[in-house]
C-alpha positions as CSV (number, residue, x, y, z in Angstrom):
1,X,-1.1,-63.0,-5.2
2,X,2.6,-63.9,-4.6
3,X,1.8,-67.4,-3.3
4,X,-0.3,-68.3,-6.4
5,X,2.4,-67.0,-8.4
6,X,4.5,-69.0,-6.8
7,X,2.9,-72.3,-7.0
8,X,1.7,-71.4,-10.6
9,X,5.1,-70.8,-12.3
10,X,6.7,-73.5,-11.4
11,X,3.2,-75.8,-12.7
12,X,3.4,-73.8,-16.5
13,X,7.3,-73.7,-16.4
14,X,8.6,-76.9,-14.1
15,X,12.1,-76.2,-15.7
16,X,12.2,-73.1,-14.3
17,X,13.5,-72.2,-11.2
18,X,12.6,-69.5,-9.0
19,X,15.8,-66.6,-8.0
20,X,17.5,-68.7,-11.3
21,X,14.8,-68.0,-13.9
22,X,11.9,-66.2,-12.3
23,X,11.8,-63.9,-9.6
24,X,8.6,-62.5,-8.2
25,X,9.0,-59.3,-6.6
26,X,5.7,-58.8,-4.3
27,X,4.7,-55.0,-3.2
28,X,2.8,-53.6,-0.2
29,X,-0.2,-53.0,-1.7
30,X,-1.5,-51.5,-5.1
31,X,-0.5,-47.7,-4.1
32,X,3.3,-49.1,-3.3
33,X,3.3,-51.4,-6.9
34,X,2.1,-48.2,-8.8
35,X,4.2,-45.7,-7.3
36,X,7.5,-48.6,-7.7
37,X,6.9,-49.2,-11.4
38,X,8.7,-46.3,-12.9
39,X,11.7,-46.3,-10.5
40,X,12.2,-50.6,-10.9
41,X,11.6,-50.9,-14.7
42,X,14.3,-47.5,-15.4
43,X,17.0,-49.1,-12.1
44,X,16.4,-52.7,-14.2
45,X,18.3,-53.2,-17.1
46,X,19.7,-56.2,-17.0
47,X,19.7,-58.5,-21.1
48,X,16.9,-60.4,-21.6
49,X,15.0,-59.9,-18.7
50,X,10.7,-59.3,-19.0
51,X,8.4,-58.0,-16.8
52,X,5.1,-59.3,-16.2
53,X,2.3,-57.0,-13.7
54,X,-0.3,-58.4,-12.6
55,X,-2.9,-56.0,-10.4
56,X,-6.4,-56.6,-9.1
57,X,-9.3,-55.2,-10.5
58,X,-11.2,-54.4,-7.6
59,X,-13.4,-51.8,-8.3
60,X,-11.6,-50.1,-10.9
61,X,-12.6,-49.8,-15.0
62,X,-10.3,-52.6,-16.1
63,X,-9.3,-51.3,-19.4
64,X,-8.6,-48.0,-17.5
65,X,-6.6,-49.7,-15.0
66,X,-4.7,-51.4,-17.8
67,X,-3.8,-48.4,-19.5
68,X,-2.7,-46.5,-17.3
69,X,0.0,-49.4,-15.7
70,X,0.8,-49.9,-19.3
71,X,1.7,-46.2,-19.4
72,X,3.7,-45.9,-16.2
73,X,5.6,-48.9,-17.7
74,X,5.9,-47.6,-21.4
75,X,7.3,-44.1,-19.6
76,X,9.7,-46.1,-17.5
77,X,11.5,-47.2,-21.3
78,X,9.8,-50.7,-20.6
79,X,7.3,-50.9,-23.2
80,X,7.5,-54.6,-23.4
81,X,6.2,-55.6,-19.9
82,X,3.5,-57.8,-19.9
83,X,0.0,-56.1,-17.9
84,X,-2.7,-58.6,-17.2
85,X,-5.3,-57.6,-15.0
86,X,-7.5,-59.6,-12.6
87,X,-10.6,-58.4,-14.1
88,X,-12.7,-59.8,-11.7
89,X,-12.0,-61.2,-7.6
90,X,-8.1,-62.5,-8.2
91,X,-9.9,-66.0,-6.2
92,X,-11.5,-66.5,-9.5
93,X,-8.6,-67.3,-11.2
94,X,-8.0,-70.2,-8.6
95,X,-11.1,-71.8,-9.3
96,X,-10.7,-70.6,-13.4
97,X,-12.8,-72.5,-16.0
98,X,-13.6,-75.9,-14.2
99,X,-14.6,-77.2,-17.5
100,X,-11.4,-76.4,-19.5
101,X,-9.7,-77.4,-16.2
102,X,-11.2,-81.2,-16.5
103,X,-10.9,-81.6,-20.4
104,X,-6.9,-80.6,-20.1
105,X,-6.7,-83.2,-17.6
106,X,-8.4,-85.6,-18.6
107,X,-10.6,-86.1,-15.2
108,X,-14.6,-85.2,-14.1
109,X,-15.9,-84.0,-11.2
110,X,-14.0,-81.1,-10.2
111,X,-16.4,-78.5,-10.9
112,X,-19.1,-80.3,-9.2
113,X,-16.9,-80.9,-6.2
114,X,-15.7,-77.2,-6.3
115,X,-19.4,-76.2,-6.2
116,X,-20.4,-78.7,-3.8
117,X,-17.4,-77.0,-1.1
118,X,-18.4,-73.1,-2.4
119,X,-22.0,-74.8,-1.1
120,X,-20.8,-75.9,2.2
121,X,-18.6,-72.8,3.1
122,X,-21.8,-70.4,2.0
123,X,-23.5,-72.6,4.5
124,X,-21.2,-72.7,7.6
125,X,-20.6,-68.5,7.0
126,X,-24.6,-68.1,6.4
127,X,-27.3,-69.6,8.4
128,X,-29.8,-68.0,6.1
129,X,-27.4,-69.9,2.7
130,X,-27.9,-73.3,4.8
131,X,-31.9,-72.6,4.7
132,X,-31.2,-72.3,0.7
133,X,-29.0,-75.5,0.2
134,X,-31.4,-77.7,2.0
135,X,-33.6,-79.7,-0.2
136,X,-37.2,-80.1,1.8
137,X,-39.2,-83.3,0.7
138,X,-42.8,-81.8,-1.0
139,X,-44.9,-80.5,1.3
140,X,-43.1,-80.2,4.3
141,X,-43.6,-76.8,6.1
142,X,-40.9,-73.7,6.3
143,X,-40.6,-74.8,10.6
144,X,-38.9,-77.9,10.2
């Protein structure tokens, strides 16, 4: 997560510079970023300065999930941190909405050639997914 944080900011904000403007402060692990909320939000006070979590759904209720960071963060006298929660495989937001991603650059192809790749590495992990990718002309029998 750090690393697409780290290659996103800079993308949505290119004035902004990271240790300057930004800072991302990456966690061992879910358990360690819950159990560090309370004690970082209180021990942070410094003007101006937001907080923004961001946590994996995995298999978790995602409004349940939600809540309670948004507690642990509301009882830390930080009410205004910002909780977004991968609601599905945090990879997904890589890929995003290839659609939206084309029409706000102005390009095509990108979510055929995404799909085209996701094709190729279901293939090369799964000799059964190769079967399923292959296109057989009419007629021609499961053994070739």
């Amino acid at each position: 997560m750090a690393e697409m944080l780290r290659g996103l900011i800079p993308a949505l904000f290119p004035e902004w510079r990271e240790r300057v403007d930004w800072q991302l402060v990456p966690h061992e692990g879910k358990t360690d970023l819950i159990r560090s909320i309370p004690r970082k939000l209180r021990a942070w006070r410094e003007p101006g300065v937001r907080f923004v979590v961001v946590h994996d759904q995995d298999q978790a209720d995602c409004l349940q999930l939600k809540g309670t960071l948004t507690e642990l963060c509301r009882d830390a006298g930080r009410s205004d941190t910002l909780v977004r929660i991968a609601c599905r495989e945090l990879e997904a937001w890589y890929l995003g909405d290839l659609a939206a991603v084309e029409a706000g650059l102005g390009v095509t192809g990108i979510a055929k050639e995404v799909s085209h790749r996701l094709l190729e590495m279901e293939a090369m992990a799964s000799p059964a997914a190769s079967r399923l990718t292959k296109r057989r002309p009419p007629n021609e029998s499961e053994s070739t």
